[in-house]
C-alpha positions, 0 to 999 in steps of 0.5 A: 606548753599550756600554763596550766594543765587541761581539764576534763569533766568527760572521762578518758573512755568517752574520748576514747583512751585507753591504759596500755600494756606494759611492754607496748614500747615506751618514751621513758621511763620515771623514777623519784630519787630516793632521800627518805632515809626513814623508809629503811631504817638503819640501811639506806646507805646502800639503796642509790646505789640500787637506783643507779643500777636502775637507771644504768640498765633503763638508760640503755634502752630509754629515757630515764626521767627522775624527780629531784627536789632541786637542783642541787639534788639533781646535781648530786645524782647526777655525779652519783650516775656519772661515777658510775658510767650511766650514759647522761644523754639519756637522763631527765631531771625534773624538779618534782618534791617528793615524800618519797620514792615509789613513783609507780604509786605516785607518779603519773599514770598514762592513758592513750588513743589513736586517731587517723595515725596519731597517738595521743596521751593524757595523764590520771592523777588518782589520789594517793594517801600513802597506802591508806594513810600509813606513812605521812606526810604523802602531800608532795607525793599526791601532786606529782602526776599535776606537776608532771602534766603542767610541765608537759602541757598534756591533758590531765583528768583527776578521778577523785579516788584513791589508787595506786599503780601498783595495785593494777595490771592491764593487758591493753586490750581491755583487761584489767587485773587487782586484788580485793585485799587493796582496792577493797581496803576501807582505807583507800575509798571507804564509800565506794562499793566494788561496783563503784570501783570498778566504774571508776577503772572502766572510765579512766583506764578504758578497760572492758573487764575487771579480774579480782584476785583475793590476797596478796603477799605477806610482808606487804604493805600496800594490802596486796598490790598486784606487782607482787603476785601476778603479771600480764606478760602478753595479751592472753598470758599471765606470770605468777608466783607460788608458793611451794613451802605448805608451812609458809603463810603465803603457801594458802593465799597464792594457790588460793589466787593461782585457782582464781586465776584458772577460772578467768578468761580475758575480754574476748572469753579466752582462757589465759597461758598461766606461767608460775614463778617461785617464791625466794625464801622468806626473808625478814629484819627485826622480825618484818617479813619483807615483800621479796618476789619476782613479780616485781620486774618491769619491762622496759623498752628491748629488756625486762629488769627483774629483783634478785635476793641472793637467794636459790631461786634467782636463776631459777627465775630468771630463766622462766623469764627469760623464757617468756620474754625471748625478745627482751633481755632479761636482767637481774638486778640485787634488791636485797637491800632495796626490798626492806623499803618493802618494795622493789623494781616495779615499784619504783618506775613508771613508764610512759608511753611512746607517742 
């Protein structure tokens, strides 16, 4: 291990890495422990309880790493995971402060290459200012993936940008999906064009082709990330959500992203298999629409964890899901409460891949 993490001024494309795909197999899998009560107000008595779900499900089929304050909170979580039977072997703490717990955000993105049989990794720290600046302070968040990397030794490469992991999906072959609604937000990099953005993915995340959908979901408080609209589920294949309801406010904006979607072709110039999942019922507290979707799964090693909301599309869901992943279980997990901290599964992990 190196005292200080490995810096670069060439950019992980012109040494050959790449971000890869989602459901390429992984080493583990991160999470930041919930703590800031404030990012549910009024209920966040039951959300550990949602994140301990989490890490029972993930634990099963890989190495949880989860960032703790200290070791006193280590401690705690511990006992809480314990309580409820999760398999301790496979839980990491480190002790990483954070603001808050949305680590696919925050915490590191991971980039690899092969060379004569062997993987390499390396780490991006793209900056993170709390989804343009909306919820400080963001500045223990901001440095986890240098934390991370100094604590591994891995190579790490800082952008200079504003991104969030969230806000984009890969296919691991050289596509790369977003939104305009996030990436071209004048608060995130109010002096880059979209030009200059995409530059940016193509460097760091070794990817050919840029695809932009337009708005995200309402409730959203990111600007429209991705995890909550579409999804790379294989190479050439897509998952995303409509809306059916032509009152609704996200009926326009999803069929208006469903016909974008119709037009694209991957890296290669094939056309993409596009699978639609509904939409749950909108749902709202103290007059917020929440961000539910079913976008929102993660796909772990061997299973596939998806956000449920008590709601009459949850099977309905689950199936076309499990449909389109039959080699992974598929698993439904209740983030009725989770959601109203306006996120779910897919963001609160972040995976990292097998070397």
């Amino acid at each position: 291990m190196t005292d200080t993490p490995l810096r670069s001024s060439e950019t992980p494309l012109s040494l050959g890495y790449r971000m890869p795909a989602e459901w390429e197999p992984h080493e583990s899998t991160w999470l930041s422990w919930p703590h800031k009560e404030e990012s549910w107000p009024g209920a966040f008595e039951p959300v550990p309880g949602v994140f301990v779900e989490i890490t029972r499900q993930l634990s099963q089929a890989e190495l949880v790493r989860i960032n703790v304050a200290d070791e006193d909170a280590a401690a705690s979580v511990r006992n809480l995971l314990g309580a409820a039977g999760v398999n301790l072997e496979a839980i990491r703490f480190h002790v990483n402060p954070t603001n808050d717990a949305w680590a696919r955000d925050h915490g590191p993105i991971y980039v690899v290459k092969e060379d004569a049989g062997l993987r390499d990794r390396a780490i991006i720290d793209w900056g993170y200012n709390a989804w343009g600046n909306k919820y400080p302070p963001f500045d223990l968040d901001d440095v986890v993936p240098t934390r991370i990397a100094k604590e591994s030794g891995e190579r790490l490469f800082l952008p200079g940008i504003v991104m969030e992991g969230g806000s984009l999906d890969v296919n691991g072959l050289g596509t790369l999906l977003t939104t305009e609604s996030c990436l071209l937000n004048p608060n995130r990099n109010p002096h880059l064009s979209r030009t200059d953005i995409e530059w940016y993915l193509r460097e760091y995340l070794g990817v050919k082709l840029i695809l932009w959908l337009g708005d995200g979901i309402v409730g959203d408080d990111t600007d429209g990330h991705i995890d909550d609209l579409t999804r790379f589920v294989s190479a050439r294949k897509l998952v995303t959500v409509i809306e059916d309801d032509p009152a609704d406010d996200n009926f326009l904006p999803l069929r208006d992203n469903l016909a974008r979607l119709r037009n694209m072709t991957d890296q290669d110039g094939n056309p993409f298999e596009i699978v639609e999942l509904p939409m749950p019922r909108a749902r709202f507290i103290d007059d917020q629409r929440l961000p539910a979707s079913y976008a929102n799964f993660y796909i772990a090693n061997q299973r596939v964890l998806v956000p449920t909301f008590r709601d009459e599309n949850d099977m309905t869901a689950l199936e076309i899901l499990s449909q389109v992943f039959p080699d992974r279980r598929v698993v439904g997990i209740d983030c009725t409460d989770l959601v109203w901290g306006l996120g779910s599964i897919h963001c609160v992990t972040q995976q990292q891949p097998k070397v």
